[in-house]
mmJSON file of the N, C-alpha and C atoms, coordinates in Angstrom:
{"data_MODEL":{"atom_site":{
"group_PDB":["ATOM","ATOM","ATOM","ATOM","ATOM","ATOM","ATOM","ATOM","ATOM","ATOM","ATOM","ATOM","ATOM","ATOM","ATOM","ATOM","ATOM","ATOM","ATOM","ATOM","ATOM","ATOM","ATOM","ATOM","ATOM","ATOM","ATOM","ATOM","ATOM","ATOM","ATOM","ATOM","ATOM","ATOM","ATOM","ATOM","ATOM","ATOM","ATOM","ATOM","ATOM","ATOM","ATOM","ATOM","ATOM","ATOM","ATOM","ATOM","ATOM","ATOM","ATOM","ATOM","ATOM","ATOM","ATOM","ATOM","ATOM","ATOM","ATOM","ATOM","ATOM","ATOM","ATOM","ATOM","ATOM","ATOM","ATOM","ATOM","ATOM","ATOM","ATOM","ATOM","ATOM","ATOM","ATOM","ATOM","ATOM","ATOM","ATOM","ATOM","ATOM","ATOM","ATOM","ATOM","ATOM","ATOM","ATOM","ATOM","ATOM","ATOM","ATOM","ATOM","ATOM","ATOM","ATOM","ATOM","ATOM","ATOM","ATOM","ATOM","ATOM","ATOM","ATOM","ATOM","ATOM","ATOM","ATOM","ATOM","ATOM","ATOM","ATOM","ATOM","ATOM","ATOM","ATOM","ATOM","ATOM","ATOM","ATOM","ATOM","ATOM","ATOM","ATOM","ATOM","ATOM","ATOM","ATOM","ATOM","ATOM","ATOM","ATOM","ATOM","ATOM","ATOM","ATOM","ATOM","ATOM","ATOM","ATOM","ATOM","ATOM","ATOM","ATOM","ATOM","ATOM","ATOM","ATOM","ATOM","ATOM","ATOM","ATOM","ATOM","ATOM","ATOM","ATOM","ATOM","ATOM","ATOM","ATOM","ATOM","ATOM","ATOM","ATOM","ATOM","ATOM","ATOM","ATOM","ATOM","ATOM","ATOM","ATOM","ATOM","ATOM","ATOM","ATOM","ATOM","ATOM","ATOM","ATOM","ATOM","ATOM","ATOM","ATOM","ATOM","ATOM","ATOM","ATOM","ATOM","ATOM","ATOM","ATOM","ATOM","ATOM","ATOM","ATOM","ATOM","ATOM","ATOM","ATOM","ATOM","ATOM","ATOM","ATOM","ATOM","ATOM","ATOM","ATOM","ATOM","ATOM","ATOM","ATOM","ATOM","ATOM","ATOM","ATOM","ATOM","ATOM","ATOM","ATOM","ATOM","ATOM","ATOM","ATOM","ATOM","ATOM","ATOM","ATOM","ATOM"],
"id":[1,2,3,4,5,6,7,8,9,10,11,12,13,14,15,16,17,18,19,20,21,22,23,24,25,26,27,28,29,30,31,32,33,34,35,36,37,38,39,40,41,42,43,44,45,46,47,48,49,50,51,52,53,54,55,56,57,58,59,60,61,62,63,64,65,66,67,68,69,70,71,72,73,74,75,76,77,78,79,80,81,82,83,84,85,86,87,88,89,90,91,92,93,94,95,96,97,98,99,100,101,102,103,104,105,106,107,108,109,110,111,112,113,114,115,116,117,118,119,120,121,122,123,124,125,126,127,128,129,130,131,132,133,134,135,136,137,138,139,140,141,142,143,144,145,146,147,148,149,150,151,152,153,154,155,156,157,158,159,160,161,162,163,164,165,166,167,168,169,170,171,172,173,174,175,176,177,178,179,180,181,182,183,184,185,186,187,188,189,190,191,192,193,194,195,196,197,198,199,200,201,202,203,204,205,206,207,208,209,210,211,212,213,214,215,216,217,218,219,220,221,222,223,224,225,226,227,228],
"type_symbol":["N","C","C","N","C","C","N","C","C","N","C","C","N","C","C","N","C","C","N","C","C","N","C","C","N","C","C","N","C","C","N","C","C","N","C","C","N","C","C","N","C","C","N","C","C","N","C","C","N","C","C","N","C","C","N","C","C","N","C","C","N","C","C","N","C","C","N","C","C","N","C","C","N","C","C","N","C","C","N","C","C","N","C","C","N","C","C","N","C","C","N","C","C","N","C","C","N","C","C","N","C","C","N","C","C","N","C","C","N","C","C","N","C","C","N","C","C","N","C","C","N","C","C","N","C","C","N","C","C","N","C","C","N","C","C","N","C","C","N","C","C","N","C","C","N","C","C","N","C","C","N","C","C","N","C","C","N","C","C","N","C","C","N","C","C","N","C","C","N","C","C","N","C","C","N","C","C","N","C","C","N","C","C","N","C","C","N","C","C","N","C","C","N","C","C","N","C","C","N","C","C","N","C","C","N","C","C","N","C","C","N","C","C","N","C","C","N","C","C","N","C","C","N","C","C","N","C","C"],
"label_atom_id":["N","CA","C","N","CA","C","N","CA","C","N","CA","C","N","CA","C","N","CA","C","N","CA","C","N","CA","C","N","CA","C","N","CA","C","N","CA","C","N","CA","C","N","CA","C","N","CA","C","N","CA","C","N","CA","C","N","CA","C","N","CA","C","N","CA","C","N","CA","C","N","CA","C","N","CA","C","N","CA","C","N","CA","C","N","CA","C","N","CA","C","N","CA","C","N","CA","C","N","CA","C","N","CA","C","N","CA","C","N","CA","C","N","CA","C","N","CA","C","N","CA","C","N","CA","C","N","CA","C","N","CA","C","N","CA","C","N","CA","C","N","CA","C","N","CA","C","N","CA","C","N","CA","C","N","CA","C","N","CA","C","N","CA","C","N","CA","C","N","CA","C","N","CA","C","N","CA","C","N","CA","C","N","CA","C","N","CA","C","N","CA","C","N","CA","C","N","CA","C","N","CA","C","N","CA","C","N","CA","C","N","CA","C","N","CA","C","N","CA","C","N","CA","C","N","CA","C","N","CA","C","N","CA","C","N","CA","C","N","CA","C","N","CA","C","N","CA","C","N","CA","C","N","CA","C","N","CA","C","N","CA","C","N","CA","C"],
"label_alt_id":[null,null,null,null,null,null,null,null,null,null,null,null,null,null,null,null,null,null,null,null,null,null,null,null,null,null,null,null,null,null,null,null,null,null,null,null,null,null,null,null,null,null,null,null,null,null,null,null,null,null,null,null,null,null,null,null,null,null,null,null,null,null,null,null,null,null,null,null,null,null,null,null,null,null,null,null,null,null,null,null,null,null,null,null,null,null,null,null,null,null,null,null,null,null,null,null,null,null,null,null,null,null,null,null,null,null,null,null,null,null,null,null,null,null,null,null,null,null,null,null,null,null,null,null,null,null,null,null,null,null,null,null,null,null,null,null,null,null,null,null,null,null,null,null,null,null,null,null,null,null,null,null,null,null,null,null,null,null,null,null,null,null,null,null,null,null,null,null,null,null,null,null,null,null,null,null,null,null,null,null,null,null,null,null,null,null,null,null,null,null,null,null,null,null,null,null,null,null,null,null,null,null,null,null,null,null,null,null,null,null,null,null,null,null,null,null,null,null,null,null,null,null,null,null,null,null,null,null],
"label_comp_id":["UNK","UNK","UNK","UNK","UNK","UNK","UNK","UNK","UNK","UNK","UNK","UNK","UNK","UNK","UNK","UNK","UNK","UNK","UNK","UNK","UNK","UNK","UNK","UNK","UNK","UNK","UNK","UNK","UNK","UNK","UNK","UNK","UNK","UNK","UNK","UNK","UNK","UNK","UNK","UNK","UNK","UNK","UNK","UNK","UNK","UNK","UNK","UNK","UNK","UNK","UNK","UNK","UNK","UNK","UNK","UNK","UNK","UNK","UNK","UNK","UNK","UNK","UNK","UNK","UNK","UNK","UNK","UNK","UNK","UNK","UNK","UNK","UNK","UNK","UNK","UNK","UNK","UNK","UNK","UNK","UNK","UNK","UNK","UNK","UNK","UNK","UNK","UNK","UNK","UNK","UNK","UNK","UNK","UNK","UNK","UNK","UNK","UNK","UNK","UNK","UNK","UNK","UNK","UNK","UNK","UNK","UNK","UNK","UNK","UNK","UNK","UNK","UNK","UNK","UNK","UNK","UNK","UNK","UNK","UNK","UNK","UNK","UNK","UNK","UNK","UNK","UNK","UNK","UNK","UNK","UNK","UNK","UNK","UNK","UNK","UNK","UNK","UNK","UNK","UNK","UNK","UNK","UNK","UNK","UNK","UNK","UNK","UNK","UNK","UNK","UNK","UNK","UNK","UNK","UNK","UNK","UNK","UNK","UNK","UNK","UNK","UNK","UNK","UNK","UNK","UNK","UNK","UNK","UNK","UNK","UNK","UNK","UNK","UNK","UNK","UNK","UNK","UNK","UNK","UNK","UNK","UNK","UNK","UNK","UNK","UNK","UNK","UNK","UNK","UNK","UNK","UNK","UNK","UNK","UNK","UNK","UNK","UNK","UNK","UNK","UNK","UNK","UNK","UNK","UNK","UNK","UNK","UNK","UNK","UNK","UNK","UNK","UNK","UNK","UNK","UNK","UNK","UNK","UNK","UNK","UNK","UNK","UNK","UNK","UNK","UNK","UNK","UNK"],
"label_asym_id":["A","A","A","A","A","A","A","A","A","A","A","A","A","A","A","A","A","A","A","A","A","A","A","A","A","A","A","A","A","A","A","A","A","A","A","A","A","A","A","A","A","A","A","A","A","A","A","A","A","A","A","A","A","A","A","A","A","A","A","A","A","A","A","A","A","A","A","A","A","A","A","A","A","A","A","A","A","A","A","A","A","A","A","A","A","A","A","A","A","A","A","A","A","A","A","A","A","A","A","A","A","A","A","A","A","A","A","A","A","A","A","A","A","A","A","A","A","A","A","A","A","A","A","A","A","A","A","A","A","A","A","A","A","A","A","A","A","A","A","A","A","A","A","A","A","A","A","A","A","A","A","A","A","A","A","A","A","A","A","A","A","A","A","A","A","A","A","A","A","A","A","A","A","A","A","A","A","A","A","A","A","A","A","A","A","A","A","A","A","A","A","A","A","A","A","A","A","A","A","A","A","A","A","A","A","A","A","A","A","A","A","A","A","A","A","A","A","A","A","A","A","A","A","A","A","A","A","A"],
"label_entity_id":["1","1","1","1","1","1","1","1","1","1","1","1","1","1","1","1","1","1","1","1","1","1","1","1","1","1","1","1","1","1","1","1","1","1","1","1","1","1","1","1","1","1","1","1","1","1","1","1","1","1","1","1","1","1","1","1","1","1","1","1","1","1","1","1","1","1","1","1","1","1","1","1","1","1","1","1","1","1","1","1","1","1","1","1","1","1","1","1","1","1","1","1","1","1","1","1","1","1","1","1","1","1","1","1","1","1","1","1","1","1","1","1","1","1","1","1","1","1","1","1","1","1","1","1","1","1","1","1","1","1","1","1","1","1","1","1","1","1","1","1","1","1","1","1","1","1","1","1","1","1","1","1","1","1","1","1","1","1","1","1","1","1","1","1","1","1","1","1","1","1","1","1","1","1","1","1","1","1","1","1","1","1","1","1","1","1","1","1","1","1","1","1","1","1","1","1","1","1","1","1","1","1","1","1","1","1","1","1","1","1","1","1","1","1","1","1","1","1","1","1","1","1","1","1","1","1","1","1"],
"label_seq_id":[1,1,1,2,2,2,3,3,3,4,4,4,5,5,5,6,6,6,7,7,7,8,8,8,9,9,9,10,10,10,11,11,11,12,12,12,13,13,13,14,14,14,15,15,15,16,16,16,17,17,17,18,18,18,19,19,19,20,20,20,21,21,21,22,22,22,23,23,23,24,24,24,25,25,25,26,26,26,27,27,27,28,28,28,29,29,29,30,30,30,31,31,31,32,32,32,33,33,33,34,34,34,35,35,35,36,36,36,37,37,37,38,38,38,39,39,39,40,40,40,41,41,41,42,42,42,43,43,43,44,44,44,45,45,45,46,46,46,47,47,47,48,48,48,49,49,49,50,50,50,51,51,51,52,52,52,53,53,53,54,54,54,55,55,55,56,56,56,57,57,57,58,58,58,59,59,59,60,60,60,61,61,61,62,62,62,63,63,63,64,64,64,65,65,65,66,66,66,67,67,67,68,68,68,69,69,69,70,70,70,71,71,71,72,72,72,73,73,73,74,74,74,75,75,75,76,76,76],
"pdbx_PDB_ins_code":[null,null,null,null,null,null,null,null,null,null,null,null,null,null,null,null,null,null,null,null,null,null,null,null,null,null,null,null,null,null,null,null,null,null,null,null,null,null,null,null,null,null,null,null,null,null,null,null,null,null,null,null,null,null,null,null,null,null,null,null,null,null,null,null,null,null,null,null,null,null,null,null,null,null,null,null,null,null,null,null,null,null,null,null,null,null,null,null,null,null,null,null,null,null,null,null,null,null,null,null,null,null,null,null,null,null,null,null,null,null,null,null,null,null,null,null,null,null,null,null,null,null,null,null,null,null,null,null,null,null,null,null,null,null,null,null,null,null,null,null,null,null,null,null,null,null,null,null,null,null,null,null,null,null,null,null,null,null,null,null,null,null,null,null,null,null,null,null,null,null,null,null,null,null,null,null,null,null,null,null,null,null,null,null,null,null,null,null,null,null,null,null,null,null,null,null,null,null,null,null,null,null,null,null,null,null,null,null,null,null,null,null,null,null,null,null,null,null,null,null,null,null,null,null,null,null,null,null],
"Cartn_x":[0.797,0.0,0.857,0.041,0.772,-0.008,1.141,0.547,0.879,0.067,0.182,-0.417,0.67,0.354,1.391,0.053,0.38,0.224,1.216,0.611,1.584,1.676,2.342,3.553,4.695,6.11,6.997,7.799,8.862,9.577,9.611,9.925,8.822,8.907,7.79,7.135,6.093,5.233,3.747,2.787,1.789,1.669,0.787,0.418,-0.316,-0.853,-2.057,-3.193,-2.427,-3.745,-4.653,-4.358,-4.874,-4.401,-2.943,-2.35,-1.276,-0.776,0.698,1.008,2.646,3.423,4.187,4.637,5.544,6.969,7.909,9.086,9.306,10.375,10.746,10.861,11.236,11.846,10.628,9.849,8.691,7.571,7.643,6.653,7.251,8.492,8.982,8.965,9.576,9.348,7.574,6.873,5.537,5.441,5.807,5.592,6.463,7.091,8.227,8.278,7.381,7.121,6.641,6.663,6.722,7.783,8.197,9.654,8.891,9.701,9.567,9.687,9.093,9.796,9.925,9.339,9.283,8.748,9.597,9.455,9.33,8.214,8.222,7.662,8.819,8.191,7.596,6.496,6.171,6.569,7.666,8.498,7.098,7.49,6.665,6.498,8.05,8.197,9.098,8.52,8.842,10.129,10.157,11.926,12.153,10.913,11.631,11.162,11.076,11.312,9.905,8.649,7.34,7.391,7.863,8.124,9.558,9.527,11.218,11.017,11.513,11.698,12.944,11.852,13.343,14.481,13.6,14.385,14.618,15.937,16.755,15.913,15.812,15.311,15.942,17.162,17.45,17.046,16.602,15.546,14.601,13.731,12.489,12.742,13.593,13.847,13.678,14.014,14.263,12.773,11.72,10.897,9.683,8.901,8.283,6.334,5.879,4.695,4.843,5.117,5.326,4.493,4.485,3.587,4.548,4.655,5.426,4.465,5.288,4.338,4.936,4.745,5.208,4.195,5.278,4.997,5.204,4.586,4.958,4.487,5.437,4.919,5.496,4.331,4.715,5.422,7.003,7.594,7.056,7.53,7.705,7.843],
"Cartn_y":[-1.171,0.0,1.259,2.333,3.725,4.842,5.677,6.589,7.855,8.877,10.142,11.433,12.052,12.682,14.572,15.24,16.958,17.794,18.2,18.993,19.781,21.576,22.433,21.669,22.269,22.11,23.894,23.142,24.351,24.233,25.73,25.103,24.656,23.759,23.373,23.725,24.365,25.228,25.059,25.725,26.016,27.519,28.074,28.912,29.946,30.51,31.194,30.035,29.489,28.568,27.537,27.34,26.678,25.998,26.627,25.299,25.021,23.77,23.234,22.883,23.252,23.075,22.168,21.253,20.347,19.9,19.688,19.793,18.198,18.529,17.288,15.304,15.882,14.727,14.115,14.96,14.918,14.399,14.02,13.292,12.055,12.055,10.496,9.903,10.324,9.446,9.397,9.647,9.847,7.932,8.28,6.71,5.983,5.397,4.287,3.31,2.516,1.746,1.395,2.681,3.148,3.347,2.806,3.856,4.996,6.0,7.096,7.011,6.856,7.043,8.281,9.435,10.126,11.866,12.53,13.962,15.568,15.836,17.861,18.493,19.566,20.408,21.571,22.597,23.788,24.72,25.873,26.267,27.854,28.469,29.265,30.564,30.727,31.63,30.589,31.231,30.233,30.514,32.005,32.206,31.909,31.17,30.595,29.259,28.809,27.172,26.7,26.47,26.083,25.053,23.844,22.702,21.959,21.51,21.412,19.566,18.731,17.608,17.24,15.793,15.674,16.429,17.695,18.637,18.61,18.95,18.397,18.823,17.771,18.456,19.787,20.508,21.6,23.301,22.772,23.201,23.607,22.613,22.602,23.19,22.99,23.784,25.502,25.533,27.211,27.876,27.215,27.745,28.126,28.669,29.371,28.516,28.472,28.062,27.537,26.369,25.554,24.158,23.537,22.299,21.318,20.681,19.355,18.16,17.627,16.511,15.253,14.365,12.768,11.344,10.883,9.629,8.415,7.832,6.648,5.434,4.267,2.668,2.005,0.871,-0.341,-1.265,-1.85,-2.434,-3.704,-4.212,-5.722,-6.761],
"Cartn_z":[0.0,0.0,0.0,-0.375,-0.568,0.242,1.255,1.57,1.046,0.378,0.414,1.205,1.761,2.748,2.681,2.305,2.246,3.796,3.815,5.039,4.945,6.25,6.189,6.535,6.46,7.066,7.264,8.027,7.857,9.758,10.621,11.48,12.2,13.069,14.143,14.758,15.258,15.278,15.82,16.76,16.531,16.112,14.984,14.809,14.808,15.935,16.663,16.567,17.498,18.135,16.991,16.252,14.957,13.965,13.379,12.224,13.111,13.049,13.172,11.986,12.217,11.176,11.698,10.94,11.51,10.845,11.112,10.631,9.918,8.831,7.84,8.734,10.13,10.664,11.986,11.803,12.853,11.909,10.513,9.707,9.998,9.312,9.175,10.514,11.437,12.865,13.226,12.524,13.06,12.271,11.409,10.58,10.154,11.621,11.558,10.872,10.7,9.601,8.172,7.682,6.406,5.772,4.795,3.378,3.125,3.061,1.904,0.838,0.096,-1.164,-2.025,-1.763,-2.362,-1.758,-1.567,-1.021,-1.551,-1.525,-3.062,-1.726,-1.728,-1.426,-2.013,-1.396,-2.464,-1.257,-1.778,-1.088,-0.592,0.881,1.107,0.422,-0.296,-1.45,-2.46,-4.029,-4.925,-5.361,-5.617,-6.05,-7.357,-8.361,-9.581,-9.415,-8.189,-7.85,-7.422,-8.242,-7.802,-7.069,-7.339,-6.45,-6.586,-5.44,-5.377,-5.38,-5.957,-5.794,-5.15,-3.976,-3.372,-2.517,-1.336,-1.284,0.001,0.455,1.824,2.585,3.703,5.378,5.565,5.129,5.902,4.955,3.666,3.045,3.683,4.184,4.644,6.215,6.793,7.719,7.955,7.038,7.052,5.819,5.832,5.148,6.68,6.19,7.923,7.484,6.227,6.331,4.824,4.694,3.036,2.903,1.898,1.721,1.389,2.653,2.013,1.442,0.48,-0.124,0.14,0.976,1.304,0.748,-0.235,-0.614,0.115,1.088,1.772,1.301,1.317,1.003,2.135,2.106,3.184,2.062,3.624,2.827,2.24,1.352,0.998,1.989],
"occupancy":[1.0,1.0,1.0,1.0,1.0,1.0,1.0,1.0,1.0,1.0,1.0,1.0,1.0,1.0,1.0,1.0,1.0,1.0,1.0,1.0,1.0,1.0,1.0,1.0,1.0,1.0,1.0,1.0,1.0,1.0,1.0,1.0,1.0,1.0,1.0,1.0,1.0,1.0,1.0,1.0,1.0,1.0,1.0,1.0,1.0,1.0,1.0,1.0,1.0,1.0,1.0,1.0,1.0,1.0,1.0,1.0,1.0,1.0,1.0,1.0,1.0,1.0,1.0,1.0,1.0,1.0,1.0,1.0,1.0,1.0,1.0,1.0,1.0,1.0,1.0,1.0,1.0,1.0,1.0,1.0,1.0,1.0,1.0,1.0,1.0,1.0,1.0,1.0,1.0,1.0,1.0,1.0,1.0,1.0,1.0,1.0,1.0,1.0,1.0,1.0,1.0,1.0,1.0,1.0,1.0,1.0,1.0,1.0,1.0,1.0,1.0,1.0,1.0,1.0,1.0,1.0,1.0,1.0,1.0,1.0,1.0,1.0,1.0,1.0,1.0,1.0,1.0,1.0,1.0,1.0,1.0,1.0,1.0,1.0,1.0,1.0,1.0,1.0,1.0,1.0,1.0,1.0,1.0,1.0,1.0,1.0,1.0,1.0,1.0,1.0,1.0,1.0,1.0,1.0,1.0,1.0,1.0,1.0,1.0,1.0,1.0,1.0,1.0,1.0,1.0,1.0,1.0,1.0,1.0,1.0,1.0,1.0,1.0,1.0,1.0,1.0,1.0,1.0,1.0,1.0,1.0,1.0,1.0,1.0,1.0,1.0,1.0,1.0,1.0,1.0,1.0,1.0,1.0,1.0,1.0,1.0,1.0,1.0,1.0,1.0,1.0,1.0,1.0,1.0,1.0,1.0,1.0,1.0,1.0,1.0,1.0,1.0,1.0,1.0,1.0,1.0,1.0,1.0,1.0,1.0,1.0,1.0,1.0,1.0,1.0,1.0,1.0,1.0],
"B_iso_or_equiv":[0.0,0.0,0.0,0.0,0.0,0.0,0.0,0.0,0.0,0.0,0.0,0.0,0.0,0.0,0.0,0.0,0.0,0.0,0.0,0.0,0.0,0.0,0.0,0.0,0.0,0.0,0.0,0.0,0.0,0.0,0.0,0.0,0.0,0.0,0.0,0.0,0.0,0.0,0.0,0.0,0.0,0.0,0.0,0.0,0.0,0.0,0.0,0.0,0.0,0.0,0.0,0.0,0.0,0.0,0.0,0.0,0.0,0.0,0.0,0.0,0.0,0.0,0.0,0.0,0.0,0.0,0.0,0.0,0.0,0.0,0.0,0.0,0.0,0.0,0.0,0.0,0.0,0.0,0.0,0.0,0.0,0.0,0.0,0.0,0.0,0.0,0.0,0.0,0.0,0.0,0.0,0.0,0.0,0.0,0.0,0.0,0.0,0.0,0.0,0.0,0.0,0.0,0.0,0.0,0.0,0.0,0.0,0.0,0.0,0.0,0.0,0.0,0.0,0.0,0.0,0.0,0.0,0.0,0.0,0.0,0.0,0.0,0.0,0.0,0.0,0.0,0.0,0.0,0.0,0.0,0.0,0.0,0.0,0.0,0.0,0.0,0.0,0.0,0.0,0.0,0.0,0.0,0.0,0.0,0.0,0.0,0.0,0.0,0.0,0.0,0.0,0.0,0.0,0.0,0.0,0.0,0.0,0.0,0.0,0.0,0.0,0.0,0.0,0.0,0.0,0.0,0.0,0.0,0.0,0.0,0.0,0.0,0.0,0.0,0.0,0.0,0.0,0.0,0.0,0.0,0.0,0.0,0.0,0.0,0.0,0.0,0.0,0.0,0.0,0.0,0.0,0.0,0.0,0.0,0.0,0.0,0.0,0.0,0.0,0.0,0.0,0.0,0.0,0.0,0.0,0.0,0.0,0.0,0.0,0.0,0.0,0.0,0.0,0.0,0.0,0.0,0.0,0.0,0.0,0.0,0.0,0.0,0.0,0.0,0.0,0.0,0.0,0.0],
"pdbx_formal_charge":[null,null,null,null,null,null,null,null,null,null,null,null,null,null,null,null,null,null,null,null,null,null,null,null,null,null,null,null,null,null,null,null,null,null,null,null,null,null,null,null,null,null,null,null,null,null,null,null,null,null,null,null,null,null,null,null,null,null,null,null,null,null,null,null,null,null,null,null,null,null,null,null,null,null,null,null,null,null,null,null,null,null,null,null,null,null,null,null,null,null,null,null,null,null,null,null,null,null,null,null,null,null,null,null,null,null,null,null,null,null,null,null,null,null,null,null,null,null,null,null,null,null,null,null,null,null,null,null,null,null,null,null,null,null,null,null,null,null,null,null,null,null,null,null,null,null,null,null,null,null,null,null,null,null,null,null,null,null,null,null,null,null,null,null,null,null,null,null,null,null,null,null,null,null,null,null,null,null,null,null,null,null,null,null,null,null,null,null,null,null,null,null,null,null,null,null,null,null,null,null,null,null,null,null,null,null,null,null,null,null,null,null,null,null,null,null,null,null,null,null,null,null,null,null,null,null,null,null],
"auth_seq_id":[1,1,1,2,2,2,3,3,3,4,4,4,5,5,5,6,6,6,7,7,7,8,8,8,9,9,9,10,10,10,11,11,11,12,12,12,13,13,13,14,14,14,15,15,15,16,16,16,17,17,17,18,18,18,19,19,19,20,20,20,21,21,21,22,22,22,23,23,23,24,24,24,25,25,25,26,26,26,27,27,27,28,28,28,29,29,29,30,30,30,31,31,31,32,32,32,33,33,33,34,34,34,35,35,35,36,36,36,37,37,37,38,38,38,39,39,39,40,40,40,41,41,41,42,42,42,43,43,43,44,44,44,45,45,45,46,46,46,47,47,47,48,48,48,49,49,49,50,50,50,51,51,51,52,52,52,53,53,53,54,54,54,55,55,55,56,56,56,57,57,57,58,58,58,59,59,59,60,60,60,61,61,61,62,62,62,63,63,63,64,64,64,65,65,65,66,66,66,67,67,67,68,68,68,69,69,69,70,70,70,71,71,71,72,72,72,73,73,73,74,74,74,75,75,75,76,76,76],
"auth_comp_id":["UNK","UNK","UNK","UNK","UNK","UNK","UNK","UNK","UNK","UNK","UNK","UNK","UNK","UNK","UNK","UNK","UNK","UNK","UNK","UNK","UNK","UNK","UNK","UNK","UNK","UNK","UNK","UNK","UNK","UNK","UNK","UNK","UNK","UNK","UNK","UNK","UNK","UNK","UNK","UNK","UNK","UNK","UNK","UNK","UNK","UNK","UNK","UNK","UNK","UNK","UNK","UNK","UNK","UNK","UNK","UNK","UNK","UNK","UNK","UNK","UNK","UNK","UNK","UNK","UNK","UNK","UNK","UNK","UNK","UNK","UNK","UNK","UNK","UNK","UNK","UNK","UNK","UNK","UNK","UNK","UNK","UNK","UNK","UNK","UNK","UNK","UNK","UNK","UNK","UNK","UNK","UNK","UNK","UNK","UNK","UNK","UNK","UNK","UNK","UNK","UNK","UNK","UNK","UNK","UNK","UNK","UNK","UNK","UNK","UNK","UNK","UNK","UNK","UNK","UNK","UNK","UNK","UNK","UNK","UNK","UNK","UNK","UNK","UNK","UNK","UNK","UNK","UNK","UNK","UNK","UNK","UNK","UNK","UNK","UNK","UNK","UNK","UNK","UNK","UNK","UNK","UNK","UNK","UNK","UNK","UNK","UNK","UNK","UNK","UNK","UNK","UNK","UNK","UNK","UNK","UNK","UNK","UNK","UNK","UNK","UNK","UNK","UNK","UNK","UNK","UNK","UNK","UNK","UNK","UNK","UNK","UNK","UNK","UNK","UNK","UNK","UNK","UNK","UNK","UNK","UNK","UNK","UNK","UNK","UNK","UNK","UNK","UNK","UNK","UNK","UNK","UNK","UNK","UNK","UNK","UNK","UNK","UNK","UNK","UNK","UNK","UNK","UNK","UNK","UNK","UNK","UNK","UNK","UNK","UNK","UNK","UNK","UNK","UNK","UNK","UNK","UNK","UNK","UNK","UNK","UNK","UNK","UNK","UNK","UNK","UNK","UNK","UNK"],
"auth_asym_id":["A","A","A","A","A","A","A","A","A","A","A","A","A","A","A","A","A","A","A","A","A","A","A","A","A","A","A","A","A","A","A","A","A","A","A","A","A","A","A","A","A","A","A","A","A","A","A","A","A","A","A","A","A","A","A","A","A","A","A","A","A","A","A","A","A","A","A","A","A","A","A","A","A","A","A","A","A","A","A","A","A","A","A","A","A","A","A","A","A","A","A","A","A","A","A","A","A","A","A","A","A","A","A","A","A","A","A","A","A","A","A","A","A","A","A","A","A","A","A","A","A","A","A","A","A","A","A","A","A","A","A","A","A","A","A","A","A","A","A","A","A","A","A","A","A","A","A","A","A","A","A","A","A","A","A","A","A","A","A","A","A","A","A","A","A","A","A","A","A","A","A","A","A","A","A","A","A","A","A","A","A","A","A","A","A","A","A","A","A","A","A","A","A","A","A","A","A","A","A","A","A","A","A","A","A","A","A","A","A","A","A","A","A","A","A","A","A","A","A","A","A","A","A","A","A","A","A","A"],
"auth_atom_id":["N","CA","C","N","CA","C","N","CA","C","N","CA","C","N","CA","C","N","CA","C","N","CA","C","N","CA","C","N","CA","C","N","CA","C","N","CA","C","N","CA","C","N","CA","C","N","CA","C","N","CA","C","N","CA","C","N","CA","C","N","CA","C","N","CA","C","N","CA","C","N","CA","C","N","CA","C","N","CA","C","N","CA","C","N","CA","C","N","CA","C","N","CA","C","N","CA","C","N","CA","C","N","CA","C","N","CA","C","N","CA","C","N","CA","C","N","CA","C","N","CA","C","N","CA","C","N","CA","C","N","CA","C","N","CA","C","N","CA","C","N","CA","C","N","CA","C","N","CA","C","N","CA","C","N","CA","C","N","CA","C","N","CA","C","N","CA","C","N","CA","C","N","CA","C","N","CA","C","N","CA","C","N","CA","C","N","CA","C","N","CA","C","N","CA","C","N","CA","C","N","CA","C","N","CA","C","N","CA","C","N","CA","C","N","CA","C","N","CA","C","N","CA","C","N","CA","C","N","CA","C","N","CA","C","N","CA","C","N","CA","C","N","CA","C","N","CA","C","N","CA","C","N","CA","C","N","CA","C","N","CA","C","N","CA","C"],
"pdbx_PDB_model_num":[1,1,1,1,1,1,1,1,1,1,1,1,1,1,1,1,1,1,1,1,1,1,1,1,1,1,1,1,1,1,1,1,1,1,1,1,1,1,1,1,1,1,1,1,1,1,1,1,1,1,1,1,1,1,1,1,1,1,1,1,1,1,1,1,1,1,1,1,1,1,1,1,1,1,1,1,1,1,1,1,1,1,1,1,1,1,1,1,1,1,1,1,1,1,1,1,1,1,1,1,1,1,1,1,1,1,1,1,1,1,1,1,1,1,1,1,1,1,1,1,1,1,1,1,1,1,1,1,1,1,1,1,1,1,1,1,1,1,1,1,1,1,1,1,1,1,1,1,1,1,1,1,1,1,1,1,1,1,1,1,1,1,1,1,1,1,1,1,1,1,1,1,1,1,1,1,1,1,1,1,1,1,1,1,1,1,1,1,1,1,1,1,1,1,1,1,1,1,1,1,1,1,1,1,1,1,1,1,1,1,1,1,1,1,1,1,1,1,1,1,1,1,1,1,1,1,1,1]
}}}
């Protein structure tokens, strides 16, 4: 099976009481038993760069309210 899963990222966060944002390494430990296979982010400013494939945790670190996109599969 495959999970896909969008949500904000950037740093960790509640945001006046209503969105959390959650950081690159606080998804994956959420779902230990899943692979990744596959990570886009859409950066909170684009710069040129609408979606970034594949783009480092320390990327996603330093963005303040962005959409990460996570592809998860159960292994084999």
């Amino acid at each position: 099976g495959r999970l896909l899963l969008a949500v904000p990222v950037g740093a960790p966060r509640i945001e006046f009481n209503a969105h959390r944002i959650y950081s690159f390494d606080q998804i994956r430990n959420a779902l230990p038993g899943l692979d990744l296979d596959h990570f886009a982010l859409i950066p909170d400013r684009a710069d040129g760069a609408g979606l970034i494939l594949d783009a480092d945790p320390a990327t996603v670190a330093r963005q303040r309210y962005a959409c990460g996109c996570f592809e998860f599969r159960r292994p084999s």
